[in-house]
C-alpha positions in Angstrom: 0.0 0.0 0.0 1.2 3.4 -1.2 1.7 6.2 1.4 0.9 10.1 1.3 4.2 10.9 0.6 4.0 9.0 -2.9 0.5 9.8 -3.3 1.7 13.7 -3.2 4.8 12.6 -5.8 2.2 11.4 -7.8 -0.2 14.9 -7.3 2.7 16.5 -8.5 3.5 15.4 -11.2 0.1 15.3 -12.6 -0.8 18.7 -11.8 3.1 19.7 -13.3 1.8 17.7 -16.7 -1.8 19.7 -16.9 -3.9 17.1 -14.8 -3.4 14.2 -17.0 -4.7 12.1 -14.4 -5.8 9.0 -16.4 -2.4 8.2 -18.1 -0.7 7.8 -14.6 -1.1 4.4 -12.8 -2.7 4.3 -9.1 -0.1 4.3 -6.3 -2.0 1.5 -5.1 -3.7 -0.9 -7.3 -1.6 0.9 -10.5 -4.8 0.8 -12.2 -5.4 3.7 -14.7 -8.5 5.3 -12.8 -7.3 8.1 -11.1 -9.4 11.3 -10.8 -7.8 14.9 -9.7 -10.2 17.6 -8.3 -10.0 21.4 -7.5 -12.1 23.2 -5.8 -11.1 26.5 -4.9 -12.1 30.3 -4.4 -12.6 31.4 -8.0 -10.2 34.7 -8.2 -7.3 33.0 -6.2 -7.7 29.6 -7.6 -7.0 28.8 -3.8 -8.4 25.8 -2.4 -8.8 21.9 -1.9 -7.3 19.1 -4.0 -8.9 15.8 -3.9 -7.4 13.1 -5.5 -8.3 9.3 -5.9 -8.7 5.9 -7.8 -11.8 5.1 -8.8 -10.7 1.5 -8.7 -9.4 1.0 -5.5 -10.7 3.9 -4.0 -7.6 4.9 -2.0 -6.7 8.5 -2.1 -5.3 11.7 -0.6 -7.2 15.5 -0.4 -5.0 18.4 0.4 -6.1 22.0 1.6 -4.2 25.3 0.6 -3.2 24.7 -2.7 -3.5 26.4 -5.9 -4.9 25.0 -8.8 -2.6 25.2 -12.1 -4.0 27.7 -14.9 -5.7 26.0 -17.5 -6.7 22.6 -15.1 -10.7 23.3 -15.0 -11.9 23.8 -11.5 -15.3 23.9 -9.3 -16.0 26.7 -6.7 -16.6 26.6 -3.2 -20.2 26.3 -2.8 -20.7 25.1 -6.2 -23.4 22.1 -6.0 -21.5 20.0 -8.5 -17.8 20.2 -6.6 -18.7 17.2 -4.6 -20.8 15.6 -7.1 -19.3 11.7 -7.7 -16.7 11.8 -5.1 -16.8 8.4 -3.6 -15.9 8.2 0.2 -12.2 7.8 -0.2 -9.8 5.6 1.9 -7.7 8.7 2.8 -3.8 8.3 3.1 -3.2 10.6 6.0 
């Protein structure tokens, strides 16, 4: 089983590469499922990152980042931010 610390390599490098999520393997199962969220203040792009396989369902969220330009984001507050994130087996 995969740790935070390469669960937050693996955040990286996605968000570095544009939020190619689904051509990077899981940390855990190394299926390709996994899903990167933003949800952040809109002006700031300041926020929450969840990230997770939709496989195995093991993932990390992380508060106070910002979300790359040009990675599409929800708001806070916005009804769909939430919308089809499964209850995550968090790596704390």
């Amino acid at each position: 089983m995969a740790n935070r610390k390469i669960w937050l390599k693996v955040l990286t490098v996605i968000a570095e590469g544009g939020g190619e999520a689904l051509r990077t393997p899981c940390p855990d199962c190394g299926q390709f499922q996994l899903e990167l969220r933003y949800i952040v203040d809109a002006e700031s792009r300041i926020g929450h990152a969840l990230f997770w396989c939709n496989e195995c369902l093991h993932g990390v969220t992380v508060s106070r980042v910002r979300a790359p330009k040009g990675i599409p984001t929800y708001t806070f507050g916005e009804p769909a931010a939430m919308e089809g994130v499964p209850n995550l087996i968090r790596h704390e």
